[in-house]
N, C-alpha and C positions, 0 to 999 in steps of 0.2 A: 504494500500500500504506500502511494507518495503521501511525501506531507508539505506542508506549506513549506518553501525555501525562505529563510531569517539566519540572521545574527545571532541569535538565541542559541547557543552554544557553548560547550564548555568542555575543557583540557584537561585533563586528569591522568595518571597514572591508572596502567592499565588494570591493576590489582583488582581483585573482584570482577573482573570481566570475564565473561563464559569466551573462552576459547573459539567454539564453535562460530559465536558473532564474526570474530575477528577475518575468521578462515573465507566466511561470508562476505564481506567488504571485497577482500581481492577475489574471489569467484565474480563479484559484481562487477567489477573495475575493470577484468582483465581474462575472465575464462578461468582458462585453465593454461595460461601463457607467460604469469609472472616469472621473474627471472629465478627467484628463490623459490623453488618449490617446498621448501621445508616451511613456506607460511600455510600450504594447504591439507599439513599435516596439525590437527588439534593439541596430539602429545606436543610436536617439537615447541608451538606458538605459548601452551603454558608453562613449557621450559624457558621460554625468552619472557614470559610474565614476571616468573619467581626468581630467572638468573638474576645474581647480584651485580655482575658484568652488564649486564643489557638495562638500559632504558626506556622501556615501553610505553609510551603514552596512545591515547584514545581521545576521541573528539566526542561528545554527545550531544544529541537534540535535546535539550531539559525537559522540554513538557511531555513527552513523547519517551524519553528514555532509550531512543534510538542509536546505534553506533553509525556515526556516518565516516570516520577518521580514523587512518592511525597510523601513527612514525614512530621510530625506533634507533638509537643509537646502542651499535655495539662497541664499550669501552674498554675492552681489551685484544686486540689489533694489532698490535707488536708482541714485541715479547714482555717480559712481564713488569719488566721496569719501564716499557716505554712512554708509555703513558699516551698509547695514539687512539683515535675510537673513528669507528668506521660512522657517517649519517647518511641512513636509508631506512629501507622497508616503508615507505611513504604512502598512502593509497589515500584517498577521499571519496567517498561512493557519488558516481558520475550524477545523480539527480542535485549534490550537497557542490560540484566545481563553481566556481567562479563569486565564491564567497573571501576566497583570505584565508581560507584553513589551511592550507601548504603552507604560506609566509607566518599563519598563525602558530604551528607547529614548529618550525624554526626557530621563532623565536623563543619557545616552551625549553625548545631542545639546548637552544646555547645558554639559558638563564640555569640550567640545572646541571650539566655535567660539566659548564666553562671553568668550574675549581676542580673537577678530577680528572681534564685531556691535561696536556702540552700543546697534543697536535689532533687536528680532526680533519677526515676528507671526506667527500662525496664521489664516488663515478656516479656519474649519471648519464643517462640515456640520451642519448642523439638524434634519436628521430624521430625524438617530441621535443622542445626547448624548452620546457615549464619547466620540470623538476632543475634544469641549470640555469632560468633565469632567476628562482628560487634563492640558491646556492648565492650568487651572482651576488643578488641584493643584500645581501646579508653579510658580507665580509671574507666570502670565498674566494681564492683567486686560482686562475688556471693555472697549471704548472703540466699538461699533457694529456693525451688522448693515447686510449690502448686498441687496436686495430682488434674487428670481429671479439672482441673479449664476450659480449655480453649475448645470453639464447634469450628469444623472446618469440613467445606464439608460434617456436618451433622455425625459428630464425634467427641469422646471426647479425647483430648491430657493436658498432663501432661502440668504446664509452670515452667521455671526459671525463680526466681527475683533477677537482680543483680543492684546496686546501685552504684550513686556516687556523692560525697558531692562538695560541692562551694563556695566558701566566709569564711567566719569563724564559718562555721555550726561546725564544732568539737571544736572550740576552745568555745564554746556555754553551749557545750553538760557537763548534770549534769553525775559526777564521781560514778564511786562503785554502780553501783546499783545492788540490790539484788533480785537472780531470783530462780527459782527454779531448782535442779540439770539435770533434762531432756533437758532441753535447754541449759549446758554447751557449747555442742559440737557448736552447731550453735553460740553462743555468741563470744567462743574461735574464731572461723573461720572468724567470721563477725568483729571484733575487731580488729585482725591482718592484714584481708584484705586490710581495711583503713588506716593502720599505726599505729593504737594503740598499748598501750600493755594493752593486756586484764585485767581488774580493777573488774572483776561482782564478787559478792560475793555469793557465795553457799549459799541457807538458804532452808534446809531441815524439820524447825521446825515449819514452820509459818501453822497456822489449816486453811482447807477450811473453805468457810462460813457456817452455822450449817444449814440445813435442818430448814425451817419454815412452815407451812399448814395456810390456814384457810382465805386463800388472794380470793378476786376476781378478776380475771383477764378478760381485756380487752382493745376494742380498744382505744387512746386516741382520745379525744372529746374534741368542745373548753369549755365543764366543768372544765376538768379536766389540762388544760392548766397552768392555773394559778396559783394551787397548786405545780407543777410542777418547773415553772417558781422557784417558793419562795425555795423548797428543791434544787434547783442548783447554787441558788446564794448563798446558806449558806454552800455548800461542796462543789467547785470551787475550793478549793486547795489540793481535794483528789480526784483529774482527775485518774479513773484507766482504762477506756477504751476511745481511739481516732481514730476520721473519721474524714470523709468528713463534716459532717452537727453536729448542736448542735441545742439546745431547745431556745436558746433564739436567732436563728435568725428567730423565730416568723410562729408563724403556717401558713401563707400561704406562706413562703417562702419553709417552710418543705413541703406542699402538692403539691405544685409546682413543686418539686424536687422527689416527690414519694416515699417520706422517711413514715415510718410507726413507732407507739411507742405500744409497750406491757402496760398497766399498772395496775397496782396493786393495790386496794384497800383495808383496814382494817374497817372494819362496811362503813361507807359514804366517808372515810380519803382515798386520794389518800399518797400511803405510797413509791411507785417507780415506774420506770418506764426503760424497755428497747428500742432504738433505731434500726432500722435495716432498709436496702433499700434491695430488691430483683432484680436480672439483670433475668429477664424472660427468655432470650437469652441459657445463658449460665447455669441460672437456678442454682447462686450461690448467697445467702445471705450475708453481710456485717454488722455486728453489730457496731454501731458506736458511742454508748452511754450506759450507764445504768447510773443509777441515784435508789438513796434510802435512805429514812429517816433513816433506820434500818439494820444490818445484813443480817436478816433472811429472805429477799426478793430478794435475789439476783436468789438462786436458781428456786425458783417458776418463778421467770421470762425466766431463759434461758429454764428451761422446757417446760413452755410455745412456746417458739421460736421453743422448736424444734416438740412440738405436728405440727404447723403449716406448718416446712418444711417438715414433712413428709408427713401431706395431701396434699403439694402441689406440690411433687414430687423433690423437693430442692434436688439437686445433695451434696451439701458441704457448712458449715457455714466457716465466719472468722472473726476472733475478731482482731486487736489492741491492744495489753495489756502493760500499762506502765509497763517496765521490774525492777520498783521500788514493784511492786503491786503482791508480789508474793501470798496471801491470792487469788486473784482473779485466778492468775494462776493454784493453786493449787486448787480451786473449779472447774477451765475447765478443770483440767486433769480427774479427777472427775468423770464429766458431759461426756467423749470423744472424746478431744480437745486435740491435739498433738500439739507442737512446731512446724515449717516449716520453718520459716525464722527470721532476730534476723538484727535489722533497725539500725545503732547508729546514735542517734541523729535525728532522723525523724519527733516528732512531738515537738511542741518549745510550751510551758508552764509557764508562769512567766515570769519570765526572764533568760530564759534556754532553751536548746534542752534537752528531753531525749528520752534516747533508748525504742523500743515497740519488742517487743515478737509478731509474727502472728501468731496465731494458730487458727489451723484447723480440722472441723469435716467432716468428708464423711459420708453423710447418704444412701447410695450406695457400695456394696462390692468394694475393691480395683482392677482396671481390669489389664490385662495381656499387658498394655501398653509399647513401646519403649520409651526410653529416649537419645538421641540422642545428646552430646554437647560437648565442649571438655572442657578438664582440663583448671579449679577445678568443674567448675560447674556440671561434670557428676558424681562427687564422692559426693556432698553434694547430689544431687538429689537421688543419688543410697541411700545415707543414709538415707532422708526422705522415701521414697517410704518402706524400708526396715521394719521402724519404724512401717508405718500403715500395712504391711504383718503382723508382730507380734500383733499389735493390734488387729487384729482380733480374735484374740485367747482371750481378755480378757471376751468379752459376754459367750463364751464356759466354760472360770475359773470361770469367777461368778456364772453359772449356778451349776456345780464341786462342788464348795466351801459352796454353800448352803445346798448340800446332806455328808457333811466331816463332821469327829466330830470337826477337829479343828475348826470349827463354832459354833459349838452346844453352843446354852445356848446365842449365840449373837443376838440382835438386828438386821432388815433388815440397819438399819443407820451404826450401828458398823460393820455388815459385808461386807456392801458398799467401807467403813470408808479400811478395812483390806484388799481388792482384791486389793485398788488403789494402794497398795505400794510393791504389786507382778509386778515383769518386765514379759510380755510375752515375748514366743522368741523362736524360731522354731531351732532345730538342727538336723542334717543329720543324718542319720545310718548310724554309725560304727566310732562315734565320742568317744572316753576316755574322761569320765567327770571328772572323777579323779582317781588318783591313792595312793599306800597305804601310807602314809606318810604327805599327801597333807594337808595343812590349809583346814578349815573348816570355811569359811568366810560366806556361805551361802547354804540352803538348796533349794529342787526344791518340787515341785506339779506334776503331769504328767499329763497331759490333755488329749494326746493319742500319742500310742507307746510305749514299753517297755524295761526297760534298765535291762540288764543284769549284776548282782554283784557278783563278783569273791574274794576268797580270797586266796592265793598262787598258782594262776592257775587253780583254782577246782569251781565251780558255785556254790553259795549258797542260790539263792534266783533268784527271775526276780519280779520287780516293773512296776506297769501296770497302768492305768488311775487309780486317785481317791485316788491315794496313795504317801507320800511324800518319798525322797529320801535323805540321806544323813542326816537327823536331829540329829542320837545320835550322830555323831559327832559335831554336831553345836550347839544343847543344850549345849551339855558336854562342848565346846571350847578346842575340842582336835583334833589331828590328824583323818584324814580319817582310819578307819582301815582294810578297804578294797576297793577295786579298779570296778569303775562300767563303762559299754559300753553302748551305746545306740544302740538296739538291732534292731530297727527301728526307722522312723523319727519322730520326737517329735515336740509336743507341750508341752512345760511347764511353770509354772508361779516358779518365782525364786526371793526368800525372802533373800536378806543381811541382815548381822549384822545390819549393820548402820541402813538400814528400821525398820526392828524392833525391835532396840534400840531406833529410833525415833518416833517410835509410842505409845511404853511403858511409854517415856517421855510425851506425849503429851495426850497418852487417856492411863490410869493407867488400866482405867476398860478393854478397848479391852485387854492388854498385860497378865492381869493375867487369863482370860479367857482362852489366846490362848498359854498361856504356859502350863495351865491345861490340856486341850484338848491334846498336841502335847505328854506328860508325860503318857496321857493315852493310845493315837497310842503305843507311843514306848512299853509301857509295854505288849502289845501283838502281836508287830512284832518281842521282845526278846522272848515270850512264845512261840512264832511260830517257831521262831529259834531252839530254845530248843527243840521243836519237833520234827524236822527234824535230828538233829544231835542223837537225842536218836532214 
């Protein structure tokens, strides 16, 4: 039965609410498509009633006694000190919208738990803007968008994650940390959001971790618990990945929780181990630990994660990464793990907040999804999504780069090591990639498409898949001497200076290899030249 639509309403803590009401709101709101299917179970929703963790409130009609609302903050989110709380479970029964009960609820929700977060976030959904214009108003700021993270009505939707701090979580928060240059833009954005002035330091120098073999991996056992136990109390202060759960709150707290660990052996010697919880649901992985005696395990573990996500159909990984921990970051850019969103001060460490880098892998082509939100959050999201469009071009370069001579004579690790520090990056036909005079800061790959080289008006070549573009000028570090169009739509991978100046510094052997190589192209795309003109 409808009732008259009024203001007449009131906020309340969910306690003494029948379960079943609540489960009723989102059947009403949404089917049977909400993203949380544990609201349409009665046991779980008077578990989220009673938990002392969760903050459950309800909207009601007074005169009527009707449940038309209800939001929920979950305030244990991190791990146990962190002090972070997830805000969602939001619904208002569709005949009760366009009253103020979402913005009413928000403000219910920050006046009650803003003395027990630090940190609070939101994802929210994309392709409605209400719940993020919600967030928005209230003191949220965006800091990035998770590609396909979210199922809805048996579909996949992009989400924004926008944040907001409480108490003296920034005045907490450790200064200058050093990230890797791909996560600039998101650091810049997330930093000024909040009030900062952005402090991250660039470090383009720091090496992945090196390639190890020879581990056996597997599940962890309470064998290997203990070992474990002992290698995490001895590196405790070189936290580089953070969750929800850790090792020493004791294995049946972890199986309780459905947390799983990868781990790694050396001959009988447990030597590390990776931490990861899977949401069956939404069919996205959360890595929330690694742990290792040694360097050289780091790899073989996330490898391992990801043999598993793909047999078990895992839509997307995501890591946590202290944005002090740019070695790790730089191993997940590596590995196919993009930047998405940049935390300050989110997880608290010692006696500090510091900032975490999320980054993220789609084991899944990127799909033709809407993004729907309003400014800022529709521009950072356009950026993410942007990012893994290009990405996708890197499996196609590596593929390229194995059959180019500027490979030849490299290692499968060193030419690994050389694709990671090419940007992909897709450009339109009929784009001027440069013209004749132009700095020569960086050369290009072609992946596919062909660009068109002019030199006083007159065409003297066309550069096609498989071949680089612009290099005697960038060898030489001189002006462009001639002017090129992209003659079709491109994929290319595209090497700066800085790249490989910084790879030459760091792997001496990759750079004289791949300056050889590129010495030998050129000598016979000028022999070719030379042919055409005689």
């Amino acid at each position: 039965m409808s009732l008259p639509r009024s203001r007449d309403y009131v906020v309340r803590p969910a306690v003494e609410t029948d379960a079943d009401a609540i489960v009723g709101l989102f059947r009403a709101a949404y089917g049977d498509g909400y993203v949380h299917p544990q609201v349409y179970d009665p046991h779980e929703v008077k578990r989220m009633i009673f938990d002392e963790a969760t903050l459950l409130l309800v909207a009601e009609h007074e005169p009527s006694g009707r449940l038309i609302g209800t939001a929920g903050v979950l305030c244990e989110m991190g791990a146990y000190s962190d002090l972070v709380g997830e805000f969602g479970r939001l619904v208002v029964h569709p005949e009760w919208r366009g009253l103020g009960i979402g913005s009413r609820f928000m403000r219910e929700r920050l006046e009650r738990v803003g003395t027990r977060l630090h940190v609070g976030f939101a994802e929210v959904r994309v392709g409605n803007a209400a719940s993020a214009s919600i967030s928005l108003a209230h003191g949220f700021v965006p800091v990035g968008a998770l590609p396909q993270k979210l199922v809805f009505r048996g579909s996949r939707e992009h989400a924004g994650l926008l944040v907001r701090h409480f108490g003296d979580a920034l005045e907490l928060r450790r200064n200058h940390p050093r990230i890797v240059p791909e996560a600039h833009y998101l650091a810049d954005l997330a930093l000024r959001g909040v009030g900062l002035r952005p402090d991250v330091i660039l470090d383009d120098e720091a090496p992945a971790y090196p390639y190890g073999d020879g581990y056996r991996l597997e599940e962890l056992s309470d064998h290997g618990y203990s070992s474990l136990l002992r290698i995490e109390r001895g590196r405790v202060r070189s936290r580089e990945v953070f969750g929800p759960q850790r090792l020493h709150y004791g294995l049946f707290k972890l199986a309780a929780s459905d947390s799983q660990y990868v781990v790694a052996r050396d001959g009988p010697r447990v030597v590390g181990a990776l931490g990861y919880m899977r949401d069956d649901v939404e069919r996205v992985v959360r890595v929330f630990e690694v742990i290792q005696e040694h360097e050289a395990v780091v790899r073989p573990l996330f490898e391992a994660l990801e043999h598993r996500c793909l047999e078990g159909s895992v839509v997307a990984a995501e890591v946590d990464v202290d944005a002090d921990a740019t070695r790790m970051q730089r191993t997940l850019l590596e590995l196919g793990y993009e930047p998405v969103a940049y935390i300050p001060a989110m997880a608290f460490h010692e006696v500090e907040r510091v900032d975490v880098l999320k980054m993220y892998r789609l084991f899944q082509p990127l799909e033709d999804l809407p993004f729907e939100a309003p400014e800022p959050l529709l521009s950072v999201g356009r950026r993410v999504l942007e990012q893994f469009a290009a990405v996708e071009i890197r499996p196609r370069l590596a593929r390229l780069m194995d059959e180019l001579e500027v490979c030849s004579e490299l290692t499968e690790e060193q030419s690994t090591q050389l694709v990671a520090v090419f940007e992909p990056r897709t450009i339109e036909a009929g784009t001027r990639l440069f013209e004749v005079g132009d700095a020569a800061d960086a050369m290009m790959l072609i992946v596919a498409g062909e660009v068109r080289v002019e030199a006083e008006g007159v065409e003297i070549g066309v550069v096609g898949p498989g071949e680089c573009l612009g290099e005697v000028a960038f060898l030489n570090d001189a002006p462009h001497a001639a002017s090129a169009v992209a003659v079709a739509r491109l994929e290319v991978g595209i090497l700066t200076r800085a790249k490989l100046d910084g790879i030459v510094r760091r792997r001496p052997d990759i750079g004289s290899t791949v300056y050889r190589n590129l010495a030998r192209g050129l000598g016979r795309k000028l022999r070719r030249a030379d042919g055409l003109s005689s």
